[in-house]
N, C-alpha and C positions, 0 to 999 in steps of 0.2 A: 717371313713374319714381320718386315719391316713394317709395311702400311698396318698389319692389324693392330702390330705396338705400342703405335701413333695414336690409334681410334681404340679407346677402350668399349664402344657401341659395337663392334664386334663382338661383346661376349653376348655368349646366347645364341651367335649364329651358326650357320655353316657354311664354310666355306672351300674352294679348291685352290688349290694352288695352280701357276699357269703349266699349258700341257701335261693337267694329272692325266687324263685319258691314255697318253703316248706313254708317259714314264710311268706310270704304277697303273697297266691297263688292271694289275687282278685286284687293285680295290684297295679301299683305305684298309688300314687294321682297325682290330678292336668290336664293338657293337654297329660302328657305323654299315662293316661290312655286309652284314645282314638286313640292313635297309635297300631295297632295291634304288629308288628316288635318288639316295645318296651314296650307292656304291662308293663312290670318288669322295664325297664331300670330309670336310673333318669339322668335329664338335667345336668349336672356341670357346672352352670352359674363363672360369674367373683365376682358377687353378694357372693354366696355359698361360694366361696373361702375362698374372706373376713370375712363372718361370723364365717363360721369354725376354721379360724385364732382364733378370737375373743371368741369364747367356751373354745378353747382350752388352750389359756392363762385362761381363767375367772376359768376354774376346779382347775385352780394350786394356785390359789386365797390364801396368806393364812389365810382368810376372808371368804374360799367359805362355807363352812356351815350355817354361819351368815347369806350369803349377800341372800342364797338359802333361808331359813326360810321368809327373810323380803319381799325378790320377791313373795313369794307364799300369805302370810299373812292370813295364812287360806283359800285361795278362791279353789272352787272346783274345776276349769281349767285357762286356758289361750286362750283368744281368739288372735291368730296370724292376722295380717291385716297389707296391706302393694301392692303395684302396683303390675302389671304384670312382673314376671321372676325375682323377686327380691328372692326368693328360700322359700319360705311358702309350698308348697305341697313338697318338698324335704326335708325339714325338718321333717312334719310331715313323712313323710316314712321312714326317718331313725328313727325317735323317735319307732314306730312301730316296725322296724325288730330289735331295741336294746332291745325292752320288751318282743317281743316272744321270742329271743333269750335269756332273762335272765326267760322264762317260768313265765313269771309276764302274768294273762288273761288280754285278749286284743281286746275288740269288735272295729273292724274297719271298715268305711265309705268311700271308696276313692272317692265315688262321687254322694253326697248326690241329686243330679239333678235325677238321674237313681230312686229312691224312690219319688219325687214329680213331674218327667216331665218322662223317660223316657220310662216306660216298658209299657204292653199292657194297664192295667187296674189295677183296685182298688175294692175292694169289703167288706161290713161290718164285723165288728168282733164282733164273736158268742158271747166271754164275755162281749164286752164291750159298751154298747147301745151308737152310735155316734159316736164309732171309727172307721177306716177303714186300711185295712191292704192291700196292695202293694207284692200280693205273688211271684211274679218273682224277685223281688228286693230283697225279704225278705228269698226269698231260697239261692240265691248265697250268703247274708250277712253268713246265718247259714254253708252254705257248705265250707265258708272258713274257718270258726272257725273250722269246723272236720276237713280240711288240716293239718290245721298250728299248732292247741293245741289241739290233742284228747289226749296229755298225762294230761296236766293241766285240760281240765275237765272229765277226770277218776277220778280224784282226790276231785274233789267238789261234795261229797255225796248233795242228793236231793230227796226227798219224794214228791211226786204231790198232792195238796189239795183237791182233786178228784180224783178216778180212770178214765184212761184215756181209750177211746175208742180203741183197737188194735184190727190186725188180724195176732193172733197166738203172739204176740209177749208180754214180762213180762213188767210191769210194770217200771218206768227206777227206776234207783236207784244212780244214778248220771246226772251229768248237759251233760255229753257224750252221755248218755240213751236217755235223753232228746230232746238231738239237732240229733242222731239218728232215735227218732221217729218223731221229728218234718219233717225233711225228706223223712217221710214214706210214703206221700202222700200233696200233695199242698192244700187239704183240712185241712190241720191240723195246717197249718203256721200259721194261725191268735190265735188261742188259745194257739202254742208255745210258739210266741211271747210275752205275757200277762207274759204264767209263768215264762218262762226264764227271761225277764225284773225282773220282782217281786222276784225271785232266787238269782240276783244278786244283786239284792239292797238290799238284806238281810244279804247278805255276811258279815263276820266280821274278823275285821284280817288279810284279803287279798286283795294285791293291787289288783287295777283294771282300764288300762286303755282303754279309750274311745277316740278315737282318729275319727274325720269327718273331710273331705274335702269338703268346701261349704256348712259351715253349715248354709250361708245366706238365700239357699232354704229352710231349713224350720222354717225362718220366714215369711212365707207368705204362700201366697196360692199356691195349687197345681194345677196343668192340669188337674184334672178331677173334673167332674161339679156331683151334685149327687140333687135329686127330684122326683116329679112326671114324669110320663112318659108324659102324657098331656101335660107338657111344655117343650119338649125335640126341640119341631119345632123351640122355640123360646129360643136361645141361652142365649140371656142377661138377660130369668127369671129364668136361672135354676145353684141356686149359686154353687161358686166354693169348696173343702172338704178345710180347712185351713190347712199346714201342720203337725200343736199341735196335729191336728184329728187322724192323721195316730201314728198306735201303739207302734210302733219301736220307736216316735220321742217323 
């Protein structure tokens, strides 16, 4: 953000950050994402400006450690909220291309709608009775983790709790093995899923962030309905999956 800072003639444009392509190949968050032209690109609202003003004094704080500790207070994340175009999906994407760029792992969401409303279908997961896994969603989440960090998870050794079903290929032996074989076929996402979640959260030592956009979709329910087939004629008997349901979430 430094050069835009500087130039307040940035507002109004779009612009990327260097190697967005590499580090956030699945796209800016927010509305920009649905722009094809500007997949990558971010708004520079007048909003943005001002914030960015106001980080950039607050880092030279000389209080910022402190004031950093009391803002956090132990809590696990931060939920952003705030109107339309005020710079909340810009922030998170820069937050994002700062932590793959500092090789900090970085599971990213740009648009948590595309796992609860947008892709074809839903279908249950083999380990987990009652959950359900979103495999087109759930392939580009993994495909962009191999873009942007196969160096960082080279690095995170991983043994699988079970031998895992292949054809021809060894068993992984890192979290890169892993998101490789999960790729190996669209049958295999849902039990990816499972492990890698459960891989990570075992992690110790190592930051990890988790960055969604919209993470309002999965408080609720999602666009597909799951039941007997008997009640499929009738729409309003046949409930809908909750988003908690889906694996990823």
């Amino acid at each position: 953000l430094a050069n835009a800072r500087s130039n307040p003639s940035y507002v109004g444009a779009v612009y990327s950050p260097p190697e967005s392509n590499r580090l956030c190949p699945e796209g800016a968050a927010g509305k920009m994402a649905h722009i094809p032209s500007f997949s990558n690109g971010l708004l520079y609202r007048k909003q943005t400006l001002l914030f960015s003003h106001y980080l950039g004094k607050f880092a030279k704080h000389p209080r910022y450690s402190a004031m950093l500790r009391e803002l956090r207070n132990d809590r696990a994340g931060f939920l952003l909220t705030g109107r339309d175009g005020v710079g909340k999906s810009v922030l998170l994407s820069q937050c994002v291309h700062f932590a793959r760029a500092a090789n900090v792992l970085t599971l990213y969401i740009p648009d948590c709608w595309l796992h609860t409303h947008g892709r074809a279908y839903i279908e249950p997961n083999p380990l987990l009775p009652g959950y359900f896994d979103n495999p087109k969603a759930t392939k580009a989440f993994f495909q962009g983790l191999r873009t942007s960090q196969p160096h960082v998870l080279k690095g995170l050794a991983y043994t699988p709790p079970v031998a895992l079903p292949t054809e021809g290929e060894e068993q992984p032996n890192d979290l890169l093995e892993l998101v490789d074989w999960a790729l190996g076929g669209i049958d295999r996402l849902g039990v990816a899923t499972k492990l890698f979640m459960d891989a990570v959260c075992q992690l110790e030592d190592v930051p990890v962030l988790i960055a969604l956009d919209g993470y309002n979709w999965f408080l609720h329910n999602t666009e597909y309905h799951f039941g007997e087939a008997t009640l499929i004629r009738n729409e309003k008997a046949v409930p809908r999956v909750p988003a908690y349901k889906l694996t990823i979430v």
